[in-house]
PABABA-837721 format. One record per residue (C-alpha): residue number from 1; chain; x, z, y. Coordinates in pm, whole numbers. Layout:
// residues N
(rec NUM,'A',(X,Z,Y))
...
END
This chain:
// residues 230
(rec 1,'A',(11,2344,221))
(rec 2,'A',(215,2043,219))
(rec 3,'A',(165,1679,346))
(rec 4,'A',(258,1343,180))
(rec 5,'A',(350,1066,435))
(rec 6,'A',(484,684,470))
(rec 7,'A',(850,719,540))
(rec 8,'A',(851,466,813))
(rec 9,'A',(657,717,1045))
(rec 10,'A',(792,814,1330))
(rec 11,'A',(987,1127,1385))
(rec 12,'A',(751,1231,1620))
(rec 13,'A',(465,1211,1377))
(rec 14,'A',(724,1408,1099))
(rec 15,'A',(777,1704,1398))
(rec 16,'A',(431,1730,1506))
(rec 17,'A',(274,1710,1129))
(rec 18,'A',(562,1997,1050))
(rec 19,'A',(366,2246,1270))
(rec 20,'A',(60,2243,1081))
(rec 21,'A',(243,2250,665))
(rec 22,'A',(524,2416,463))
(rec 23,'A',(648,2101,374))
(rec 24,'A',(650,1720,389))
(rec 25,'A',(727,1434,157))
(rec 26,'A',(842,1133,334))
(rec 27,'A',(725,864,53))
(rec 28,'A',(902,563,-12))
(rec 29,'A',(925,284,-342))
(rec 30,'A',(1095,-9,-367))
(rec 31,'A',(1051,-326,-556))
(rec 32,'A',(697,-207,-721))
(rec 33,'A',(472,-367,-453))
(rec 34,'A',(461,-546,-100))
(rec 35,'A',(676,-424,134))
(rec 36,'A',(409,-384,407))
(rec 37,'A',(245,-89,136))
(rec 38,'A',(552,32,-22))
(rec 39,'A',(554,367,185))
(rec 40,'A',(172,447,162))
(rec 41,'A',(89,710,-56))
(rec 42,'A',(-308,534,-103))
(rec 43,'A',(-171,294,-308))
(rec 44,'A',(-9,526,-546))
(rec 45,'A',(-260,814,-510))
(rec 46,'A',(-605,877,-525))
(rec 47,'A',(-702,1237,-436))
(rec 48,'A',(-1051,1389,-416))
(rec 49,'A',(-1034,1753,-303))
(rec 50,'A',(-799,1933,-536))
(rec 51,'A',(-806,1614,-790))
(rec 52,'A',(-504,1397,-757))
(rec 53,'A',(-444,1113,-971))
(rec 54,'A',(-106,943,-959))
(rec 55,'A',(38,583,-1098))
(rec 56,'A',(307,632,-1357))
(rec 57,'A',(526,434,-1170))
(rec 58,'A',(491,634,-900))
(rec 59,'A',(891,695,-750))
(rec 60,'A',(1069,964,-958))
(rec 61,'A',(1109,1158,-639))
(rec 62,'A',(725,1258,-586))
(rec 63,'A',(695,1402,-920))
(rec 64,'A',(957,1587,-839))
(rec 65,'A',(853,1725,-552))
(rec 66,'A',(512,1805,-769))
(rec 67,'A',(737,1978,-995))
(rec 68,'A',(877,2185,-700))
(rec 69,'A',(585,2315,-588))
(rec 70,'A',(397,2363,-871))
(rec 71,'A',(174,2053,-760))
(rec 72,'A',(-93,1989,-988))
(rec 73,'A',(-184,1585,-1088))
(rec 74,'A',(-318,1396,-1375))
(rec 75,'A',(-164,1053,-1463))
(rec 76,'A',(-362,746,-1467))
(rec 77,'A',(-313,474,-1690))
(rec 78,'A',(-206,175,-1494))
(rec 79,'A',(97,88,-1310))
(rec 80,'A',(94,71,-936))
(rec 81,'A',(223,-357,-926))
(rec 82,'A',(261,-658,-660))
(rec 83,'A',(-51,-861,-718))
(rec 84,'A',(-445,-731,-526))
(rec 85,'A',(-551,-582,-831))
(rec 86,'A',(-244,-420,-925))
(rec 87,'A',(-164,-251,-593))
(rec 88,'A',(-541,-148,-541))
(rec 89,'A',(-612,71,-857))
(rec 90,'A',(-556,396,-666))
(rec 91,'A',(-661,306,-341))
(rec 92,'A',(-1034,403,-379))
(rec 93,'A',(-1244,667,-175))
(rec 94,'A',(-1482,982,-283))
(rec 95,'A',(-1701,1170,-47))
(rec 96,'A',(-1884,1499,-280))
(rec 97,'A',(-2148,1264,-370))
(rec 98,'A',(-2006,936,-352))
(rec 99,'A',(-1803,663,-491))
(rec 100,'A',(-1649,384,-289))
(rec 101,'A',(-1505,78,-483))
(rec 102,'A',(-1513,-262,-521))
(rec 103,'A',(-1632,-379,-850))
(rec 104,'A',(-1387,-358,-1212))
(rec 105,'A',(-1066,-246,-908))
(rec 106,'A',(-1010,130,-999))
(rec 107,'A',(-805,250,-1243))
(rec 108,'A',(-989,392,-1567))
(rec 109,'A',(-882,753,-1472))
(rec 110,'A',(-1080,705,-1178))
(rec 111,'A',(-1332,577,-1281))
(rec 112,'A',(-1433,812,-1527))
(rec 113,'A',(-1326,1112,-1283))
(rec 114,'A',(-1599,972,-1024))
(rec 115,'A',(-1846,893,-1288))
(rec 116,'A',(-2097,1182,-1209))
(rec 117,'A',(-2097,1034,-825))
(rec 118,'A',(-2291,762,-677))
(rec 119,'A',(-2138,423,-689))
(rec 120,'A',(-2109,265,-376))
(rec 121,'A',(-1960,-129,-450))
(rec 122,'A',(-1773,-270,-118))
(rec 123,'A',(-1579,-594,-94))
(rec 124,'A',(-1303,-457,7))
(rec 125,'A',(-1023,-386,-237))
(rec 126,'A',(-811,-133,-19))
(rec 127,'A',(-1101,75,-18))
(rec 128,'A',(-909,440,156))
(rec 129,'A',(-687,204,348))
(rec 130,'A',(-1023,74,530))
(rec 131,'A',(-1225,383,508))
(rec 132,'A',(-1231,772,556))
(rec 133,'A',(-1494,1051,545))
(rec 134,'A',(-1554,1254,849))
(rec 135,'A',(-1768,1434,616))
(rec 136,'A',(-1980,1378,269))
(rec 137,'A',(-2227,1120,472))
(rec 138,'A',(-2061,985,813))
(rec 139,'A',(-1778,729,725))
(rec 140,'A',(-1541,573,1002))
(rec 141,'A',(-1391,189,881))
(rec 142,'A',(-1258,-71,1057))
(rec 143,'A',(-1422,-340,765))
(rec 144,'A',(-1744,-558,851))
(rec 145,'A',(-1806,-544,491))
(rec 146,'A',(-1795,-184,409))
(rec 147,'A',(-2017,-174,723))
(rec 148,'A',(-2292,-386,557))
(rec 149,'A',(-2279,-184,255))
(rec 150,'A',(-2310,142,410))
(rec 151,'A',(-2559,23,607))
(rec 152,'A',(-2717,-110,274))
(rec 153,'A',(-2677,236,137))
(rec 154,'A',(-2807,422,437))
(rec 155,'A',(-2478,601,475))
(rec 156,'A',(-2396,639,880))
(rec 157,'A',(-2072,474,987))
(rec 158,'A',(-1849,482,1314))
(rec 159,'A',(-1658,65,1311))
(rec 160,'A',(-1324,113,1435))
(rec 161,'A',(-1228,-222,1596))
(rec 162,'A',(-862,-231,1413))
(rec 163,'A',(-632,-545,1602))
(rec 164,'A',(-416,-266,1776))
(rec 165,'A',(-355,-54,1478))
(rec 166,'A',(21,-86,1364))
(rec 167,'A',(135,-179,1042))
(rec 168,'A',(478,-338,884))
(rec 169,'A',(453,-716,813))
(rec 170,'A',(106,-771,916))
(rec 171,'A',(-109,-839,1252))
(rec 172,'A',(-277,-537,1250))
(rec 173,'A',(-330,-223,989))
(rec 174,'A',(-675,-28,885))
(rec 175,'A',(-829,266,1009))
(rec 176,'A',(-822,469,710))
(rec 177,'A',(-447,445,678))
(rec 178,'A',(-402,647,971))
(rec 179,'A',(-599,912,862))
(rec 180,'A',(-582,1219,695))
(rec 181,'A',(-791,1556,693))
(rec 182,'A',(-723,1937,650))
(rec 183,'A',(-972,2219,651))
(rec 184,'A',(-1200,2102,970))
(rec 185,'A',(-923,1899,1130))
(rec 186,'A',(-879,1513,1135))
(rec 187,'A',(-561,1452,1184))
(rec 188,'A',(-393,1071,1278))
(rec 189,'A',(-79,874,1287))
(rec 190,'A',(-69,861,1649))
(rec 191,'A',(-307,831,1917))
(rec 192,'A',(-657,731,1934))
(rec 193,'A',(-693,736,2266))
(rec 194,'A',(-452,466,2294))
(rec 195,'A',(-730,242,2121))
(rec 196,'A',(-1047,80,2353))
(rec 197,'A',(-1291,263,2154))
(rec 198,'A',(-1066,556,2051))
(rec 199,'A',(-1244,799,2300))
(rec 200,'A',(-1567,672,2110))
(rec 201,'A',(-1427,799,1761))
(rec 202,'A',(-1310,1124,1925))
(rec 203,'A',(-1643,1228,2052))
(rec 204,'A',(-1838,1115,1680))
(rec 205,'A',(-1577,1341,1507))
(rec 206,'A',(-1603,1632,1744))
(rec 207,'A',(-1996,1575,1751))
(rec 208,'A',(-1994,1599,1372))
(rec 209,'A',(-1809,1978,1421))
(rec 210,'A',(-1456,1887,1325))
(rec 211,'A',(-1144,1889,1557))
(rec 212,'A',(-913,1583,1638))
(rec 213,'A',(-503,1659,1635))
(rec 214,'A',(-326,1308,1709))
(rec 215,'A',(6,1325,1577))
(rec 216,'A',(224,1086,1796))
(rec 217,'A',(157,913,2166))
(rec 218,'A',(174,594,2021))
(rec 219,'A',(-137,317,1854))
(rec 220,'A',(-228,395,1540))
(rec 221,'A',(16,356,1245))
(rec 222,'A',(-153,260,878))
(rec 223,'A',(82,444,716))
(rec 224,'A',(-120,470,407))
(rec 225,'A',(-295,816,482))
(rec 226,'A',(-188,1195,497))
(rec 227,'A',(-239,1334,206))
(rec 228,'A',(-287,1692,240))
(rec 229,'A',(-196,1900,-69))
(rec 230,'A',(-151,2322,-183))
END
């Protein structure tokens, strides 16, 4: 098992994450989109399960590392770029039965992958950076508007409130960024508890049978996601 990561994470987060994969892959571009993104694997991956799908301008060094270890991905068609659209193709989010998007956003190779799935439309662009799954029906975001359309959609939600979550450039990140899941564990880029209603999200994910591993002592870090991948 290996684990993709923002460069810019702490080395606490790297030694802690290193206990629970054989490897990781500290991810990094430069000069293909905003600098506050540039490390997050969400905006140059989508990954449902064991389906990845990767920009073709994705750095040089992370199909390498596929290469390595015999990763498998499909290429999508569009380029990873600097404007919303352009740096919000990949950044989507599947559940088994469901599609999160916001309307003509992700790229045509995800699109069609998710096709057999419910559409749910958000207003949100950075759909995973906002969003994650605690499982196929319970969601956790830290966006009002996701929140009205799950609750339009019936789909049960935990609202993160997100003004102390860390990330480069801006006032505060997203809850999905910080998140990442393997087997039955959630894991995040540092500590919830640190948060006012981090205790809150702790007992809704251990409720809902999974286990919580925070990787650092810190707030939250929107690092774009762990990507967990064999």
């Amino acid at each position: 098992m290996y684990a993709i990561i923002d460069k810019r994470c702490s080395e606490e987060i790297k030694i802690n994450l290193a206990n629970y994969v054989d490897a990781i892959f500290e991810f990094s571009s430069e000069g293909i989109t905003y600098n506050s993104i540039c490390g997050h694997p969400d905006i140059f991956m989508f990954q449902d399960g064991e389906k990845l799908i990767v920009a073709p301008n994705a750095p040089k060094s992370l199909f390498q590392f596929f290469t390595d270890k015999k990763i498998k991905y499909t290429l999508g068609k569009n380029n990873v770029g600097k404007s919303l659209k352009e740096s919000s193709r990949y950044n989507c989010f599947c559940s088994k039965d469901y599609f999160f998007h916001k309307q003509n956003i992700p790229d045509i190779s995800i699109q069609n992958y998710a096709a057999k799935k419910q559409s749910i439309l958000v207003p949100q662009a950075y759909v995973r950076c906002s969003m994650f799954g605690i499982n196929n029906t319970k969601m956790v975001t830290s966006d009002m508007g996701i929140v009205k359309a799950l609750i339009k959609n019936n789909i049960e939600h935990f609202y993160f409130e997100p003004s102390e979550i860390k990330i480069k450039d801006h006032k505060y990140g997203f809850i999905g960024g910080t998140m990442g899941s393997l087997n039955d564990t959630i894991f995040f880029l540092g500590d919830i508890l640190k948060h006012t209603n981090g205790k809150a999200l702790q007992d809704y994910i251990t409720l809902n049978n999974k286990k919580v591993i925070c990787l650092g002592k810190d707030f939250l870090y929107d690092g774009g996601g762990i990507f967990f991948i064999a």
